[in-house]
N, C-alpha and C positions, 0 to 999 in steps of 0.2 A: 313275487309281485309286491309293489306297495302302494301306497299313496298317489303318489307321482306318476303311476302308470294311471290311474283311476284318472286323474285329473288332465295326463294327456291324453287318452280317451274321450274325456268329456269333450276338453277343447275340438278336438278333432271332430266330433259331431255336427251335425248342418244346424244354423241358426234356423230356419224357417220351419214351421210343425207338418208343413206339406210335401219335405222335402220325400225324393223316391225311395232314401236310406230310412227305412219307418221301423229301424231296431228303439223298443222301450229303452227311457233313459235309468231306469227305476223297475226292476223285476223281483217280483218273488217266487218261489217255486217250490213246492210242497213245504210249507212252511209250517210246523206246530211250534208252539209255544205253550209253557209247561210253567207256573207257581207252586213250588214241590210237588205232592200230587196231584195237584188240580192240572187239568190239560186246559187252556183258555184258546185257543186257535188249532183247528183241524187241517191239516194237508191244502195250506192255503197255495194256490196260483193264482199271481194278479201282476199284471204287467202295466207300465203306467209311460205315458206317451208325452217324449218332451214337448213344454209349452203350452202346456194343458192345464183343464182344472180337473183334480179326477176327488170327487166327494165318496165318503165313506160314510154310512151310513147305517140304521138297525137300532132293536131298542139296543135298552140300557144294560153294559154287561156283556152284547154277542161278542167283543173282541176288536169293534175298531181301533181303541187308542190303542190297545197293546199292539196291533200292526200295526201302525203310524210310530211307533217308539219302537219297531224292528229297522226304520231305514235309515237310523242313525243312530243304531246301537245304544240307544236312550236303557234299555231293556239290562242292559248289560251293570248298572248301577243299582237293579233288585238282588241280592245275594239267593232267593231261592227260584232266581226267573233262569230258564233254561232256553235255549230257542235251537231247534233242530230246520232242517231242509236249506235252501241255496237264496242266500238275497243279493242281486247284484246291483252296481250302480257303471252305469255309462259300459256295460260289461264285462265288470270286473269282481268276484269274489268280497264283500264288506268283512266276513270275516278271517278273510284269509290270516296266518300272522303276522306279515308282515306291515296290515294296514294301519296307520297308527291312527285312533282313537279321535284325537285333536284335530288333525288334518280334516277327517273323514265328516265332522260335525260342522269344518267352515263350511264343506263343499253342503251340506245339507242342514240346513238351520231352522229353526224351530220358535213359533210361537204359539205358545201358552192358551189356556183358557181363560186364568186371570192374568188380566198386565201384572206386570213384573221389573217396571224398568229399574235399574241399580239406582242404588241411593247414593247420586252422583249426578252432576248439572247435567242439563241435556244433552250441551257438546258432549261431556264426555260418556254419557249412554251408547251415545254411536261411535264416538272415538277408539272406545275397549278395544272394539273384537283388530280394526284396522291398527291397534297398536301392537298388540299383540302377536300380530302374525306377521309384523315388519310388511307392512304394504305401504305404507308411504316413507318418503326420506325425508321429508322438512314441515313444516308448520303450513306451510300454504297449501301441498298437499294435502296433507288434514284433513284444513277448512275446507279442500273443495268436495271431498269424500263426504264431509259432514252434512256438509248443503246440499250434494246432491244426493243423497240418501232421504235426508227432510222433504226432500221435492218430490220424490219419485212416492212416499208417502204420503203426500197429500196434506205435509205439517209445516213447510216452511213459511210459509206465511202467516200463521200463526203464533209460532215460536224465537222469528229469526232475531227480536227485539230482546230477548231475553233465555240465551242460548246457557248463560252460568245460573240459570234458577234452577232450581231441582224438577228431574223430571218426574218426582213421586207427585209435583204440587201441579200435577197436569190433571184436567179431568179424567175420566175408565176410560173414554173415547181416543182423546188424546193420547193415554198413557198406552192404548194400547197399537195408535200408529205408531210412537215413539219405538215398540217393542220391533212392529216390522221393519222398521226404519234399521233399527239395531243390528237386524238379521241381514238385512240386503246389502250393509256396508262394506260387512265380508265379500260381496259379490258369487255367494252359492248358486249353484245350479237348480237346487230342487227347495224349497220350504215345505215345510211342513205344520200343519194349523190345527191343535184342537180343541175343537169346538170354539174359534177366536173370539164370538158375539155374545156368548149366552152369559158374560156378565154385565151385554153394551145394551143399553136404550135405546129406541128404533131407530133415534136420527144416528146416532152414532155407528148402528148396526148397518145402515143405508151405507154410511162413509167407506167402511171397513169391507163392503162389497162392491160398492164401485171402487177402492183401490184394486181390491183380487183381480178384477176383471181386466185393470190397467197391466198390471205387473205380470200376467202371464205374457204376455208381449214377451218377456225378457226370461223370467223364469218359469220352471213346473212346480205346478204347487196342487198337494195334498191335503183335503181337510177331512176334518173327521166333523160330522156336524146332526143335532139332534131334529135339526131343520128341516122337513123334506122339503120346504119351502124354501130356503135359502138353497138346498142341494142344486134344487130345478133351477132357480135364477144363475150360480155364478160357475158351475162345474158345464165339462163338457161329455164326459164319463162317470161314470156313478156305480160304487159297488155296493149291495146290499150284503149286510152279514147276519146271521140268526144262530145265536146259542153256540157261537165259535165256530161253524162253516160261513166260508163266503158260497152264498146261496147263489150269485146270478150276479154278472156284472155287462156293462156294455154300454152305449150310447147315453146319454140324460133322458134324453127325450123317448128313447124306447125303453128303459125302466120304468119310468111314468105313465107312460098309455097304453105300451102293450109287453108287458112283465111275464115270461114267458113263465115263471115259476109260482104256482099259486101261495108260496110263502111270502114274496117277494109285494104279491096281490093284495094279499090281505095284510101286510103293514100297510101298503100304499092309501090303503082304502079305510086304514084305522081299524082294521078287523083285533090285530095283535102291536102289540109294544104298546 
């Protein structure tokens, strides 16, 4: 298997999140993960539904980010991280050997805690990734990649005036729609977010939640977030994790009112983390 089969798999999936085929686009299955000796994730199972917001959540430490950095192999860049059990994407094996690396990160792309955007104009912030993977043939497609990336971010009207200034000289806010914008130009199936606000100011954290809530339209996106309050606003699924198990996972709204697991309770309610 490689790449190419993952990717016509995905295509092959139904756009609409209601569709009757309700196979996850994003599966884990008995997943640990291992920092030489330390185990950081227990025999995790957590299935993740295209077009969704599925939030991850828990103190500080239980193991969200290091699974959010299992669904694209982010993990794989620690030389004493180990990850054992079955992660699939659109059905298919992530780490099989055939899957190469590069491909596998367009199809799932990734924004930061802190923005990040390259020290490079804004066009070309977004330009990168579409240059790279030969997805446009001429210059006008480009542009339109560009703009429509800025748009679907919530930044082109701000930026469109001065597309060759650098994107470092953007506000945290800015800099860090600039970041999704970066990510969605590849056109991935899945994003992955962690913790995107907790260096943004409310208005900016406002912005950065009503884009998530726009872009699941198009893609499924994963956040990892210290918020239970942002959890409850912008996901539609929510998993709790405590000290490397995932304790309880299921609906947003029924983690938060009625939390079948009194671990799960007593974070909710501020008892622990």
């Amino acid at each position: 298997m490689n790449i190419m089969t993952i990717n016509e798999n995905l295509n092959a999936m139904p756009d609409q999140p209601n569709s009757a085929v309700n196979e996850p686009i994003v599966r884990a299955k008995g997943v640990d993960v291992f920092y030489g000796d330390k185990q950081a994730l227990f025999d995790v199972d957590l299935d993740v539904q295209k077009n969704s917001v599925t939030a991850l959540i828990g103190p500080s430490g239980c193991g969200k980010s290091t699974l959010l950095r299992c669904f694209n192999r982010m993990n794989d860049v620690i030389p004493i991280c180990r990850v054992t059990g079955l992660v699939t994407l659109g059905g298919q094996d992530i780490h099989a050997p055939n899957v190469d690396v590069v491909s596998l990160r367009k199809e799932v792309g990734m924004v930061f805690q802190k923005p990040n955007p390259f020290p490079k104009s804004i066009y070309d912030n977004i330009a990168y990734g579409p240059r790279i993977h030969g997805m446009t043939q001429n210059k006008a497609e480009l542009d339109a990649v560009v703009e429509k990336s800025l748009r679907r971010a919530g930044l082109w009207e701000e930026v469109k005036d001065r597309l060759d200034k650098p994107g470092t000289g953007l506000s945290g806010g800015q800099q860090q729609r600039l970041c999704i914008a970066r990510a969605i130009a590849v056109k991935p199936k899945v994003i992955l977010m962690d913790e995107p606000c907790s260096a943004l100011d409310p208005i900016a954290t406002a912005k950065v939640e009503e884009l998530i809530d726009e872009l699941r339209e198009r893609f499924t996106i994963i956040i990892v977030t210290h918020s239970m309050q942002q959890a409850a606003r912008v996901s539609q699924h929510t998993a709790f994790f405590h000290l490397g198990y995932l304790v309880e996972n299921g609906a947003t709204e029924d983690i938060f009112t009625t939390p079948e697991d009194e671990r799960t309770k007593n974070y909710i309610t501020g008892r622990i983390g």
